[in-house]
N, C-alpha and C positions, 0 to 999 in steps of 0.2 A: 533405649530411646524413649522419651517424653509423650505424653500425650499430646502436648501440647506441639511439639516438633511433627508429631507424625498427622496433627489435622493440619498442618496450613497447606494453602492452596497452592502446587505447584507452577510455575510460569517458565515458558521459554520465551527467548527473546530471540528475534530475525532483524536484524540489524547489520549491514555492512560499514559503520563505521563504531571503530573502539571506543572512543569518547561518549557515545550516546549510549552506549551497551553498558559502561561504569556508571552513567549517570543516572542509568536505569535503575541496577543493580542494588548504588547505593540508597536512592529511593524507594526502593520497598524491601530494604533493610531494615524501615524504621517501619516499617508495618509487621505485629506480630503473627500474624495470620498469613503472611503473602512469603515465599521466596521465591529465588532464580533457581532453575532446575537445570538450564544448560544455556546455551548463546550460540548461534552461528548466521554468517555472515554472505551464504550463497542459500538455495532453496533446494539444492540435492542434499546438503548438508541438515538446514532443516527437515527433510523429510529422515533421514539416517536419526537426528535424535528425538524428532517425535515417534518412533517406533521403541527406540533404547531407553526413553526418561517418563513416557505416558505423562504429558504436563498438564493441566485441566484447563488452561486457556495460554493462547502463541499471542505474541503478540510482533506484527510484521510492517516494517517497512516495504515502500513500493517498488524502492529503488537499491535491489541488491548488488551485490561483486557477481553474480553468474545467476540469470533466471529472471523472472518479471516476479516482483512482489503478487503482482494483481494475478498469475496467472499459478502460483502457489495457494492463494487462498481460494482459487475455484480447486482446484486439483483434492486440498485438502478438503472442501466442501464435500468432495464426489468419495474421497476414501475414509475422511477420517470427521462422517457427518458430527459424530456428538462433540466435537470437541472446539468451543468456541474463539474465534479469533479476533481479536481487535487490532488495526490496522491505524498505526501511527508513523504518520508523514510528513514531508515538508512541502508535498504537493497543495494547493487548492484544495477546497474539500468542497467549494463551489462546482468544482469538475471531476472530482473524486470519489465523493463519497456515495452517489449513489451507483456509480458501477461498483463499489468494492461490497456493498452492500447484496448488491444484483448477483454479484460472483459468489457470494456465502457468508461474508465477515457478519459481526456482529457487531461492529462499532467503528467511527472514525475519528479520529482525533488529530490537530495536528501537531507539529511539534514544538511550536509559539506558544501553547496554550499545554503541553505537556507540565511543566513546573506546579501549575497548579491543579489543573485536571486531570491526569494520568493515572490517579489512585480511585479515582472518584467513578472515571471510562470504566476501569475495569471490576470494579463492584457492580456497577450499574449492568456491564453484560455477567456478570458470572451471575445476575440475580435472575438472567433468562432474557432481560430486557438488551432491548437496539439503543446502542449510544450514536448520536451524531451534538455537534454543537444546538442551541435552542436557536440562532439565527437559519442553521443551516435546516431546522426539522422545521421550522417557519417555510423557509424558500422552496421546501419540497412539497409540504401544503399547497400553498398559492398556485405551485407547478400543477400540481393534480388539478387544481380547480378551474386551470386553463391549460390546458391540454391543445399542446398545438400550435401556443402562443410563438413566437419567432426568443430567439436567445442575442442577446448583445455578444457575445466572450463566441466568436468563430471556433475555436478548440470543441465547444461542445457537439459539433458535428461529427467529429471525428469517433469512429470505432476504438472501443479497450485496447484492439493490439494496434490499431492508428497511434494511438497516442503514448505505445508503450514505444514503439518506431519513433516518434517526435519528440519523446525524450530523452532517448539514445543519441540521437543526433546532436541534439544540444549539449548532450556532456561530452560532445568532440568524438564520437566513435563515427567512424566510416560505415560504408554497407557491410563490408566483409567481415567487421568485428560485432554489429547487429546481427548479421543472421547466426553469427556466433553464438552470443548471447543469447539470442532468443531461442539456438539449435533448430532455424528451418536456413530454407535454401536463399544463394544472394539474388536469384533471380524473385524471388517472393517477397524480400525486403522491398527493390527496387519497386514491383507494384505498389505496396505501400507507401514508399517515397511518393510515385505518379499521385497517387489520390489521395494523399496529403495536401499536394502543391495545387492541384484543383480543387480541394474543397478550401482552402484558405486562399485561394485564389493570387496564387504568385510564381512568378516566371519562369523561373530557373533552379536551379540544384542553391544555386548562390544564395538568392534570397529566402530559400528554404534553410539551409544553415545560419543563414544570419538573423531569421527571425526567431528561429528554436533557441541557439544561444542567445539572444537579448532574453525570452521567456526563462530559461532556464536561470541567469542571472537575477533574474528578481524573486528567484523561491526562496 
């Protein structure tokens, strides 16, 4: 093997959909220094090949086939501290990026802005350094400097596993396949349902699925 082959920087990718995972793939094919070192599509799965591939940075969707993104990259924060992750979404990064931040990642990006940015995120964290957008490391400034301010966008009220519950809901999963996915119990989803529906302030189970699915529709 090459010198050259054995320096480049290994990458996994956590992505539950195939098309983003090729488009990954073939993307930092054209970078000499970067390859893909494995791919998977749930967060048990990622944890199985970052033990088997040692990648030097993951890079993880929010929104897996089994597992919360957001709750993968705390997990891996707490076991697998040196190894940096950047977190690329189709979520908000208005409402995202600073809990994934919060939870251990080292970057946000989302997936609108991937084609041109995606090579650039991950230099910028493998150099040690926090990637977010420069509107978004704007908006987090300002946020510091007022502290307390009230927010427009109600979702920000919402807790990390609130809003991993609101977005279950809107990809059409019931309670019973949530607490699945998340592996707690349906009676703990249902809490969370409750204090979903009073902090956004709406009636019924009804308008709670109808507003997630409208939210979810325009990611």
């Amino acid at each position: 093997m090459s010198a050259d082959v054995r320096s480049k920087t290994r990458i996994l990718i956590v992505d539950d959909h195939p098309i983003v995972r090729l488009g990954i793939r073939q993307m930092l094919a054209a970078e000499r220094d970067l390859e893909v070192c494995g791919e998977a599509e749930s967060a048990d799965a990622a944890r199985q090949l970052i033990r088997s591939t040692r990648p030097d940075l993951a890079i993880v969707d929010l929104s897996l086939a089994q597992g919360s993104g957001l709750d993968l990259v705390r997990s891996l924060h707490e076991s697998e501290s040196t190894l940096p992750v950047l977190v690329l979404s189709m979520h908000d990064e208005a409402l995202f990026a600073e809990r994934v931040i919060r939870a251990g990642a080292r970057g946000y990006i989302m997936k609108r802005e991937a084609i041109t940015g995606l090579v650039g995120a991950i230099r910028q964290v493998l150099s040690g350094r926090i990637y977010v957008s420069e509107g978004m490391a704007q908006a987090i400034l300002e946020r510091l400097g007022h502290e307390g301010r009230a927010t427009d966008n109600p979702l920000a009220s919402l807790t990390d596993r609130e809003m991993a519950v609101f977005d279950l809901i809107g990809r059409g999963l019931n309670t019973a396949a949530i607490a699945e996915q998340l592996a707690v119990s349906i009676k703990t989803i249902e809490t969370y349902r409750s204090n979903i529906k009073t902090k956004l302030n709406l009636k019924d189970a009804t308008d709670l699925v109808r507003f997630a699915a409208a939210w979810t529709e325009r990611i």
